[in-house]
Backbone as numpy.savetxt, mean C-alpha at the origin, in Angstrom:
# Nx Ny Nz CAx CAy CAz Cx Cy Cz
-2.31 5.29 -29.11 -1.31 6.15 -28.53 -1.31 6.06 -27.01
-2.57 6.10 -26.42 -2.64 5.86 -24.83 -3.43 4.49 -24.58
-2.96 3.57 -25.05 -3.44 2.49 -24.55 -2.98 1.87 -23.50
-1.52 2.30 -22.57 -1.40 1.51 -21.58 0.03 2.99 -20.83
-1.15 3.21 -19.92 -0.72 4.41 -18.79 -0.86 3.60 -17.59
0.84 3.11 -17.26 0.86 2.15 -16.32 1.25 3.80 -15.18
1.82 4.79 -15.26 1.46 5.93 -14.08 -0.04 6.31 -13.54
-1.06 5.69 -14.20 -2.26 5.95 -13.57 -2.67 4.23 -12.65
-2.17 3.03 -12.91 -1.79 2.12 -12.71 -1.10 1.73 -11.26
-0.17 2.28 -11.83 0.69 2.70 -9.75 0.40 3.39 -9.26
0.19 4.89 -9.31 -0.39 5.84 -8.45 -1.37 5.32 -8.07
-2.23 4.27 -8.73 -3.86 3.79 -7.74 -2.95 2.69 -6.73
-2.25 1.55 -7.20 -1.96 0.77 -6.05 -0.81 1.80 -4.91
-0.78 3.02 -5.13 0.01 3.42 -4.09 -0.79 3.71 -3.19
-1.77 4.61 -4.07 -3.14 5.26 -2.67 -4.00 3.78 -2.24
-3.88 3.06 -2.82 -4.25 1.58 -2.12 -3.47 0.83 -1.01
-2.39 0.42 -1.72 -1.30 0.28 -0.74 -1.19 1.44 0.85
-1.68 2.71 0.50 -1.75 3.50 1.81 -2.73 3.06 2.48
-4.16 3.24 2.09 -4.64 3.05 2.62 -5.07 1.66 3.16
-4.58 0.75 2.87 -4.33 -0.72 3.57 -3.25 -0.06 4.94
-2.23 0.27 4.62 -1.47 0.55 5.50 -2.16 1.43 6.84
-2.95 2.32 6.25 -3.38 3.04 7.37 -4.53 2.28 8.33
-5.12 1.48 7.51 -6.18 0.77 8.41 -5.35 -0.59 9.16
-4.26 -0.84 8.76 -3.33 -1.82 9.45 -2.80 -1.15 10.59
-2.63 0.27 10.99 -1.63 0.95 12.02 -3.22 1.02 12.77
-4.25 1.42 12.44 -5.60 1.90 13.24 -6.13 0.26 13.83
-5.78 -0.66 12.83 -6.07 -2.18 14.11 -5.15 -2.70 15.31
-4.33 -2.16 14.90 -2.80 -2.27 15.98 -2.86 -1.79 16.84
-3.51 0.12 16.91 -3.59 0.56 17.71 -4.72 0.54 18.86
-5.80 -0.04 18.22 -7.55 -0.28 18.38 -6.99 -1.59 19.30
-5.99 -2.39 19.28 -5.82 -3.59 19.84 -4.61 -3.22 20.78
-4.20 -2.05 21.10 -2.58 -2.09 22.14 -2.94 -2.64 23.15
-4.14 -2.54 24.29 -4.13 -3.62 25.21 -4.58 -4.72 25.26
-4.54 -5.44 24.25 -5.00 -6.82 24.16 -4.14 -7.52 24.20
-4.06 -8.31 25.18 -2.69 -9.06 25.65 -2.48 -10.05 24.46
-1.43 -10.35 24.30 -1.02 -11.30 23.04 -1.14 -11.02 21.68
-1.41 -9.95 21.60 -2.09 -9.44 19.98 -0.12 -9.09 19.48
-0.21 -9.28 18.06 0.68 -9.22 17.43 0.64 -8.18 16.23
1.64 -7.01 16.86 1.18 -5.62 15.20 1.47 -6.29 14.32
0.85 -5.95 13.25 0.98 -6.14 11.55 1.40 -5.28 11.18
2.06 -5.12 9.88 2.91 -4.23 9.04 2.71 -4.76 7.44
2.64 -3.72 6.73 3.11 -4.18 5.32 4.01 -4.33 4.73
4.99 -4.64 4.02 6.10 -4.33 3.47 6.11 -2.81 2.71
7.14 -2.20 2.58 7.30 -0.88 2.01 6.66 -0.74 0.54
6.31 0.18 -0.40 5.26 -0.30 -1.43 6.35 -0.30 -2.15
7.79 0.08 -2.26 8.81 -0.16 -3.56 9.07 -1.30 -3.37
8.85 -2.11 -2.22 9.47 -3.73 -2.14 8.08 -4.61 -2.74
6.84 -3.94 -2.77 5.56 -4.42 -2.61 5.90 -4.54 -4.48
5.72 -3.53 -5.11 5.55 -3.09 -6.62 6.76 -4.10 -7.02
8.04 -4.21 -6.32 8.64 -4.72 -7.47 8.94 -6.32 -7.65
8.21 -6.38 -6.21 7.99 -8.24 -6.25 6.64 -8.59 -7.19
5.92 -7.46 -7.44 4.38 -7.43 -8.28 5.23 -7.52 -9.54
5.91 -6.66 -10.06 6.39 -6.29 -11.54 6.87 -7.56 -12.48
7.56 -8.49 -10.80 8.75 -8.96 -11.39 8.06 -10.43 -11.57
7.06 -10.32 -10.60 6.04 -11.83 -10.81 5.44 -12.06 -12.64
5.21 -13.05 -12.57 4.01 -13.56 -13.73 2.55 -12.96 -13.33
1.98 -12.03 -14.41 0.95 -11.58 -14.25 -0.54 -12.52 -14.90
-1.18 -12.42 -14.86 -2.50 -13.27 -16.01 -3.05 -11.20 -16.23
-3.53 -11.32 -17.74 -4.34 -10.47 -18.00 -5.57 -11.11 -18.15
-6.13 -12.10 -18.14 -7.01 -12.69 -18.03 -7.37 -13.82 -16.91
-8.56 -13.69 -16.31 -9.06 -14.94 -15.55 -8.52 -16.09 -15.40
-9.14 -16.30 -17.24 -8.58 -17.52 -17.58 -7.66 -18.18 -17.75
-6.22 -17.30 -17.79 -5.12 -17.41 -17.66 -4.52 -18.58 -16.40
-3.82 -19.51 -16.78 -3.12 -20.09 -15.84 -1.78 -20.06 -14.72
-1.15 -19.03 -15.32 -0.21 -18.44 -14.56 -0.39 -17.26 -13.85
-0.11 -16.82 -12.81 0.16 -15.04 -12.40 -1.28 -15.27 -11.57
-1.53 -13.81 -11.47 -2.80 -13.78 -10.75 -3.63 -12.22 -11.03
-4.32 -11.90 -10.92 -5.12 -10.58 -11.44 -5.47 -10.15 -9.97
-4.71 -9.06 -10.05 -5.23 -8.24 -8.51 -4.52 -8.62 -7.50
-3.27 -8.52 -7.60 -2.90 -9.00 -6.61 -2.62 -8.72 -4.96
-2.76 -9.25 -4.28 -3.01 -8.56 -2.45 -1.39 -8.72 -1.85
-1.58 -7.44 -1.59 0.03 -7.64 -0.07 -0.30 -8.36 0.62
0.27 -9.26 1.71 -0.43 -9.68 2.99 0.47 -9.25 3.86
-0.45 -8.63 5.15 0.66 -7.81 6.20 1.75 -9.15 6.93
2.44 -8.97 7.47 3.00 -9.47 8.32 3.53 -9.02 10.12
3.59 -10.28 10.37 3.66 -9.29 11.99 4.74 -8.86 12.39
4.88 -8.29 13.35 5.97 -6.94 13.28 6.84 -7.95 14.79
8.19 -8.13 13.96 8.89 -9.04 14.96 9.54 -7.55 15.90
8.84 -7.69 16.91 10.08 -6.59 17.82 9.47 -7.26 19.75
10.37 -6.75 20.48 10.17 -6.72 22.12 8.83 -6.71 22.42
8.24 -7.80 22.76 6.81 -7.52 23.36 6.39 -7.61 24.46
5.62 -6.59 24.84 5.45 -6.08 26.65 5.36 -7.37 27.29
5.34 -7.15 28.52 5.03 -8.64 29.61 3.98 -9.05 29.14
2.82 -8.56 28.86 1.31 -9.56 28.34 1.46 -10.18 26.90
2.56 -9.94 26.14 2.82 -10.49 24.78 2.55 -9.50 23.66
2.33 -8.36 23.98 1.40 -7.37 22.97 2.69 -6.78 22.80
2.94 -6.66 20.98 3.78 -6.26 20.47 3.76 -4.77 19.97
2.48 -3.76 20.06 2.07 -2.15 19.45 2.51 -1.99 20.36
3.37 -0.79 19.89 4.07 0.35 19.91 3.22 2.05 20.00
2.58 2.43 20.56 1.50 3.26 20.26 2.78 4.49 19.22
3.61 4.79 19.61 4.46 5.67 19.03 5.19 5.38 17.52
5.49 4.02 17.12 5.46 3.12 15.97 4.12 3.62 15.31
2.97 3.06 15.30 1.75 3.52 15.17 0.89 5.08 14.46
1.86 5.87 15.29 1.85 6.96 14.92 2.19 7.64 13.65
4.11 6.61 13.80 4.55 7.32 12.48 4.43 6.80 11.53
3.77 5.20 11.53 3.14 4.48 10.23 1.87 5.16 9.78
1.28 5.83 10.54 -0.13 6.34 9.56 0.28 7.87 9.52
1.56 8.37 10.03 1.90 9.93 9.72 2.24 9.32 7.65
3.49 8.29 7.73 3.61 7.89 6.44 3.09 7.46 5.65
2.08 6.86 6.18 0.63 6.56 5.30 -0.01 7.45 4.20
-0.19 8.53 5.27 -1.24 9.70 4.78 0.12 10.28 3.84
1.18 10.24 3.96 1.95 10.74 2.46 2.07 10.22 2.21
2.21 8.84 1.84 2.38 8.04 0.60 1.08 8.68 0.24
-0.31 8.55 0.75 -1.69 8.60 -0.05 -1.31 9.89 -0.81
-1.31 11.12 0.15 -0.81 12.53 -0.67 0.08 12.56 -1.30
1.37 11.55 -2.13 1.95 11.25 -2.71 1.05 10.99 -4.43
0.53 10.08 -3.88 -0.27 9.14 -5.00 -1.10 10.00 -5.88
-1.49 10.69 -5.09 -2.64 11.51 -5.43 -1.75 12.95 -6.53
-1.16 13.35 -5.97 -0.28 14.17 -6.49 0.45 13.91 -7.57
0.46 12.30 -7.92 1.24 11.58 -9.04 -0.01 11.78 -10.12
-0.93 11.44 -9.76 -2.26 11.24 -10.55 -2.43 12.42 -10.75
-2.40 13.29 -10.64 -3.24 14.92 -10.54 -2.19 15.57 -11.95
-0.84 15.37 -11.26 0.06 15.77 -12.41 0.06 14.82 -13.79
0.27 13.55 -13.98 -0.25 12.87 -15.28 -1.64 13.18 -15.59
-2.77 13.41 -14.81 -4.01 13.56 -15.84 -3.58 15.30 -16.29
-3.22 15.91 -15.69 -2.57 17.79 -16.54 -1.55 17.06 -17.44
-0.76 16.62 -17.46 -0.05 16.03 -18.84 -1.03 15.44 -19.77
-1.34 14.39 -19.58 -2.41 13.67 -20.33 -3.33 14.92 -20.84
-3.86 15.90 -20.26 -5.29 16.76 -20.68 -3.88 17.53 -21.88
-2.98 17.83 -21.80 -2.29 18.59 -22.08 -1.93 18.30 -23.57
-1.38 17.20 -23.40 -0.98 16.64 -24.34 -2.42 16.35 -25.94
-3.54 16.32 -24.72 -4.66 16.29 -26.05 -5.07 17.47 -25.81
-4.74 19.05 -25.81 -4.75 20.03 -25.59 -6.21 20.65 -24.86
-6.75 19.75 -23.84 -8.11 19.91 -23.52 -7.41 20.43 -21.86
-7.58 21.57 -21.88 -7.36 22.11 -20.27 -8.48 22.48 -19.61
């Protein structure tokens, strides 16, 4: 009956997906005066999930197609970069890890409400 709770599934790569994101805005910012440094960004996690969904997965290792676990990779953030080449934004920065921390409090809140369904449903409260 519960063999495949793909909502406990995404809610983890969301609070994952955040918190990649948040440690991506905290190297950007850890680096604003380093001349030439280039911010990173992730893609948004609905663009992230549905290029994941839509790929070939392997459920196994051994599998030859797809891949198990699969990683975002950030990309750098094409915008105006100061006279030394340094592309952070300290104010950019800001509101990527303000959105961070709700996607995470998002995730979490997804999970919290399916395991009260789930307990619910096998009437264990």
């Amino acid at each position: 009956m519960f063999q495949n709770l793909d909502v406990f599934k995404t809610a983890m790569a969301m609070a994952r997906h955040a918190g990649t994101a948040q440690a991506l805005s905290a190297q950007n910012m850890a680096n604003a005066d380093t001349p030439g440094y280039r911010a990173k960004d992730l893609p948004n996690f609905a663009d992230a999930v549905q290029g994941e969904l839509m790929a070939q997965r392997a459920t196994r290792a051994g599998h030859m197609h797809g891949s198990v676990g699969q990683t975002i990779d950030p990309v750098e953030r094409r915008i105006a970069a100061d006279p030394n080449g340094n592309t952070v934004s300290l104010e950019t920065e800001m509101l990527n890890s303000v959105a961070a921390s709700r996607q995470h409090n998002r995730a979490l809140a997804i999970y919290k409400s399916s395991l009260s369904i789930l307990r619910t449903s096998l009437s264990r409260n």
